[in-house]
C-alpha positions as CSV (number, residue, x, y, z in Angstrom):
1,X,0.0,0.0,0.0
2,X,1.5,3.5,-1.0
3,X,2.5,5.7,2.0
4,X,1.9,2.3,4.1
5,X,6.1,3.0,5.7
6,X,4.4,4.5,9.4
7,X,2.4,2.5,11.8
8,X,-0.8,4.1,12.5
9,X,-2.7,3.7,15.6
10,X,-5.6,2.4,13.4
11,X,-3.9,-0.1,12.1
12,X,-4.7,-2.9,15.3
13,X,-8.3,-1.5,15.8
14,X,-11.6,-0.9,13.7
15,X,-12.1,2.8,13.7
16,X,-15.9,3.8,14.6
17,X,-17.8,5.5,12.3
18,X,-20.2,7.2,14.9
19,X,-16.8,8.6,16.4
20,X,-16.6,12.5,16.4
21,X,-12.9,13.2,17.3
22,X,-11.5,16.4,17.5
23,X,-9.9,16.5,14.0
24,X,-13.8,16.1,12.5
25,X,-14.4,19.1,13.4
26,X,-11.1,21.0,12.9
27,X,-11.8,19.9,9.5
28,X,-15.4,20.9,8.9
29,X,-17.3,18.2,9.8
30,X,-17.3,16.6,6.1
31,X,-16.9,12.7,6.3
32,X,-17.9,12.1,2.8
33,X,-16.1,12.7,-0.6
34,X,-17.7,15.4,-2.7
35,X,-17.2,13.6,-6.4
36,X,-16.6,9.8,-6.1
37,X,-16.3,6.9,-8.9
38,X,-15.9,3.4,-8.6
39,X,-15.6,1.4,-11.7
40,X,-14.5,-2.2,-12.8
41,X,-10.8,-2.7,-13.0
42,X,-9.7,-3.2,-17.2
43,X,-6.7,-5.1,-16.6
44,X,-3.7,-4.2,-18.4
45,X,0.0,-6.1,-17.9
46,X,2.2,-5.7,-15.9
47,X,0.0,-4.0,-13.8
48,X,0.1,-3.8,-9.8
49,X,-2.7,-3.5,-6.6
50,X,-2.3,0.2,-5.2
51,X,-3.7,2.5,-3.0
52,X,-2.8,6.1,-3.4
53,X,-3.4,8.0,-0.2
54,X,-3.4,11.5,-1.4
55,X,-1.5,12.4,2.0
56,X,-3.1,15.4,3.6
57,X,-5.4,16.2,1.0
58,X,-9.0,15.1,0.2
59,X,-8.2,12.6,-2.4
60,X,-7.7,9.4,-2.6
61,X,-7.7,6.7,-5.9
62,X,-6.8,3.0,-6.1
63,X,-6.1,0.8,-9.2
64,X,-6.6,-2.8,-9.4
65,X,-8.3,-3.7,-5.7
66,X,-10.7,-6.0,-4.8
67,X,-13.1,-4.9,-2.7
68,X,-11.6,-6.5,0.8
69,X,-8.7,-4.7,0.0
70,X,-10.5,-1.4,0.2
71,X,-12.3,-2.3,3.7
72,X,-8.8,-3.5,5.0
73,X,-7.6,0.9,4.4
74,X,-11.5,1.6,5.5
75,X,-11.5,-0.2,8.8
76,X,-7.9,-0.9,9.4
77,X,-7.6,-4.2,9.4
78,X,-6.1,-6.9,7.5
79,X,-8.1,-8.7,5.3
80,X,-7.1,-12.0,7.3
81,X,-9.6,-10.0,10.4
82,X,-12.6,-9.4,7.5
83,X,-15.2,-12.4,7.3
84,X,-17.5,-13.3,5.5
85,X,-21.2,-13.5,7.6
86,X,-23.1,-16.9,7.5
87,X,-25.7,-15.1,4.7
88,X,-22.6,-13.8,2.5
89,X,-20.4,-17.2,2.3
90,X,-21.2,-17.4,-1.7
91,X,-19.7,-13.5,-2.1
92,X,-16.7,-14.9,-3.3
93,X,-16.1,-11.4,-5.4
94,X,-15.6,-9.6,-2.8
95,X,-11.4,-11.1,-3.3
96,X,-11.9,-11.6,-6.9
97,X,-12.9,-8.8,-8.5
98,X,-10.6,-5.4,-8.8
99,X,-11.6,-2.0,-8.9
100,X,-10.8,1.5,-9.7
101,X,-11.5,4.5,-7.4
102,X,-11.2,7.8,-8.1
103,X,-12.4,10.2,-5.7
104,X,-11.8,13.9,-3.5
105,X,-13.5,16.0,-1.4
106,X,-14.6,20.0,-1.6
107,X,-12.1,22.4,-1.9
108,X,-12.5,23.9,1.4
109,X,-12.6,20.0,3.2
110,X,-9.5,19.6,1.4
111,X,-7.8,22.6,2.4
112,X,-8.6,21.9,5.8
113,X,-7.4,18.2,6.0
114,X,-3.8,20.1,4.7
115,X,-3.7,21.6,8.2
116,X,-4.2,18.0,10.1
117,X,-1.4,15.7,11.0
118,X,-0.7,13.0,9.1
119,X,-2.5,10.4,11.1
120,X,-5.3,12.6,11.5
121,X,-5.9,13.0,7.8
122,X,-5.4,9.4,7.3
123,X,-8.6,8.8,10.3
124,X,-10.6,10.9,8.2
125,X,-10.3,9.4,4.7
126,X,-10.4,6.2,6.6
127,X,-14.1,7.0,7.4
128,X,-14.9,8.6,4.7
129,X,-14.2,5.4,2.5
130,X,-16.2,3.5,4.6
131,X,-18.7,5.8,3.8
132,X,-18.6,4.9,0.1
133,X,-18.4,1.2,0.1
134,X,-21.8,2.1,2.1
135,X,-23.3,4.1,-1.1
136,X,-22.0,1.9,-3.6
137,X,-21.7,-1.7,-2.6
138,X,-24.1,-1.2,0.3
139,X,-21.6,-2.6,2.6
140,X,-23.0,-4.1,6.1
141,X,-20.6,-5.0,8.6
142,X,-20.1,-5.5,12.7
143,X,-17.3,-6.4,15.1
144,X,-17.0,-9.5,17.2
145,X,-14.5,-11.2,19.1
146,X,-13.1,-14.8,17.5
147,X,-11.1,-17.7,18.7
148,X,-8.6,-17.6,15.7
149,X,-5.3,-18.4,15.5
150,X,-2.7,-15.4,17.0
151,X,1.3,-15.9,17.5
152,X,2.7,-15.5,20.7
153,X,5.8,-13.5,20.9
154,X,8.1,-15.0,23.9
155,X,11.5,-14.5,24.4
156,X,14.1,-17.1,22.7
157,X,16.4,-19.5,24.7
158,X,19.5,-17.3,26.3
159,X,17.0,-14.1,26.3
160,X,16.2,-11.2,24.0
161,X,19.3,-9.3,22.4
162,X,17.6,-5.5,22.1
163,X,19.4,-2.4,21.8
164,X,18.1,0.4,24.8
165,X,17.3,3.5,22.9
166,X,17.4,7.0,24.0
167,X,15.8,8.4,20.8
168,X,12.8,11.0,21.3
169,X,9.9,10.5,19.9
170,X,9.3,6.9,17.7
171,X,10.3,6.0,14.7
172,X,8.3,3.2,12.9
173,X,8.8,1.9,9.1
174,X,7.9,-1.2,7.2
175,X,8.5,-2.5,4.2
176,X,8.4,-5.9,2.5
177,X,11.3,-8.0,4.4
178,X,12.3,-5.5,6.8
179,X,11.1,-3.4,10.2
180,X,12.5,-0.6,12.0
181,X,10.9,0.5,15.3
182,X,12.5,2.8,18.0
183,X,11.7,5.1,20.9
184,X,8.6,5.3,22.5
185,X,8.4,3.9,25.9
186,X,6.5,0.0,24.7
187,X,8.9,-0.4,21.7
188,X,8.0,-3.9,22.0
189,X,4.5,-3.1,21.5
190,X,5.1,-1.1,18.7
191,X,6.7,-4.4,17.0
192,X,4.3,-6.5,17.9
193,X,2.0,-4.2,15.5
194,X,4.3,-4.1,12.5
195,X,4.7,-8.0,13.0
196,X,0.8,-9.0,12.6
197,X,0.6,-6.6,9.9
198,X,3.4,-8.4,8.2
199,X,2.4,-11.8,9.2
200,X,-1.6,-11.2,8.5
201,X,-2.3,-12.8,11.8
202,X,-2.8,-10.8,15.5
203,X,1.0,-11.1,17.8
204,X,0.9,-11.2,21.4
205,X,3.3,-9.4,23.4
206,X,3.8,-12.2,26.1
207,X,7.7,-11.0,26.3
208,X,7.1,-9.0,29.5
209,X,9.8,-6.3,27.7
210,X,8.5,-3.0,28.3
211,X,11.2,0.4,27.7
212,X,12.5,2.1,25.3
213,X,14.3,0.4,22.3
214,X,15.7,0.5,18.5
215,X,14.7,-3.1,17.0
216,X,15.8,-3.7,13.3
217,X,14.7,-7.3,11.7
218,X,14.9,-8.3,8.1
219,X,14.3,-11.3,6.6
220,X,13.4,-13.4,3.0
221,X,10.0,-12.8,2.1
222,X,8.4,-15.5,0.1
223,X,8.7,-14.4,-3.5
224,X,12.4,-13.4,-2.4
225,X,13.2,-16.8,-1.8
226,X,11.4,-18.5,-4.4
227,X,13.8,-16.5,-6.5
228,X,16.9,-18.0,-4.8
229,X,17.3,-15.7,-2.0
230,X,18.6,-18.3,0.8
231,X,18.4,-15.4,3.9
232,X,16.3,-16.1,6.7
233,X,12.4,-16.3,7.1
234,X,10.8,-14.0,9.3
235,X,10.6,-16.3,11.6
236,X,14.6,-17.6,11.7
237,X,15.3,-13.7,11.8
238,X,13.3,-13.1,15.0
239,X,15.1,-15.7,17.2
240,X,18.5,-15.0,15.4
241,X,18.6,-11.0,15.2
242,X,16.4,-10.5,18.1
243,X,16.3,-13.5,20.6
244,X,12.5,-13.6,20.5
245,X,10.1,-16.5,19.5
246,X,7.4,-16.8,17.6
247,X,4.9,-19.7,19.1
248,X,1.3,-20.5,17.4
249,X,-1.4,-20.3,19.8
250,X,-5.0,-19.7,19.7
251,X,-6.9,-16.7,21.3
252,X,-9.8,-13.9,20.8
253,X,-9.3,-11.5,18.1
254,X,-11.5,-8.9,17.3
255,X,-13.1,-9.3,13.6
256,X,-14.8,-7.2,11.0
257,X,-17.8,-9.6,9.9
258,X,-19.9,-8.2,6.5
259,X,-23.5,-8.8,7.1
260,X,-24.3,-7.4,3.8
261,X,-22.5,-6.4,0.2
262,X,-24.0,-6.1,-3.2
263,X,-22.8,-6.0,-6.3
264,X,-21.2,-2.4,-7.8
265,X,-24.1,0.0,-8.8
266,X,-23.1,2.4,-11.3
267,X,-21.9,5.6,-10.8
């Protein structure tokens, strides 16, 4: 996902729509794009899934995503968290099908969503994208709490090997085979986040490290080492750059069930 290099604090929690935080107002009020358009993806070659933010502006446009893909920026989960409700199990377009979205908000909503942080912004168009797969797919959905399966994050055999940090303020960025936390006082925390966003699955912090560290972990993604990359998985890197430990377990994890989701209408 474009822009996707800093941890937001949506990413581990559904934001609420009914929500009227501060920034809402600072901006207006508006929690709905002004000109919006969702059309069927044309495929073309060579030709990748993106979501393009729009930073702190009002606009925001995607090429080539199914629709799961959009709730998983809407709601901020991964799509691993969104299900599929007992009525909707034959939906199976909902990962199949791509689309295009083009949209952007008023002048004077967009002017004021320069003047909010970045985070702030990014709530916003959050919403407001939730607020179109409501107009045009007629998107239903609720929260629960699951028994699915979640990693545990322990420490390894001869302890964790962290670096203490005195950095102010925190410092998070992701990319495919690599994460770099630092400051804040949970840095372990902050890991833990990057890590089920990497690994599609909720992490546990059962590591009983709390304070102020700079972690840095890379390892072989898939695809990397299907090409004959022979480094570590994520997995080997943890326990070997890190002295932590990955363990499968099972435990509640708060889902994004779709009661209800039609077919695109047209624009």
């Amino acid at each position: 996902m474009a822009g996707g290099l800093r941890a937001l604090a949506q990413s581990t929690s559904v934001v609420d729509a009914n929500a009227v935080p501060a920034w809402q107002t600072a901006a207006g009020g508006a929690m709905a794009f002004e000109v919006a358009s969702v059309r069927e993806h044309i495929p073309l070659p060579h030709e990748h899934s993106s979501i393009y933010n729009g930073g702190n502006s009002g606009e925001f446009r995607t090429v080539k995503v199914p629709l799961r893909m959009l709730m998983e920026f809407a709601y901020g989960v991964p799509g691993t968290r969104i299900l599929l409700g007992e009525k909707m199990a034959g939906e199976k377009w909902v990962n199949d099908e791509r689309f295009d979205v083009t949209a952007k908000t008023d002048s004077a909503t967009n002017d004021a969503m320069g003047k909010l942080t970045f985070d702030e912004c990014k709530a916003m168009k959050m919403v407001m994208v939730q607020e179109l797969l409501k107009d045009r797919f007629g998107l239903a959905v609720h929260k629960e709490s699951r028994q699915l399966p979640v990693y545990e994050l322990v420490a390894a055999k001869g302890g964790a090997k962290l670096t203490p940090s005195k950095t102010d303020g925190t410092s998070v960025n992701e990319s495919r085979g690599s994460i770099y936390v630092a400051g804040s006082d949970h840095t372990v925390r902050l890991l833990v986040e990057a890590l089920s966003k990497s690994l599609g699955r909720v992490v546990v912090d059962k590591t009983g490290i709390d304070g102020r560290y700079e972690i840095t972990l890379n390892w072989t993604t898939e695809d990397a080492a299907a090409a004959g990359d022979d480094g570590p998985t994520i997995f080997t890197a943890i326990q070997e750059q890190l002295g932590l430990k990955l363990e499968p377990a099972k435990g509640p994890v708060e889902v994004l069930v779709i009661d209800h989701v039609e077919k695109l209408s047209a624009n």
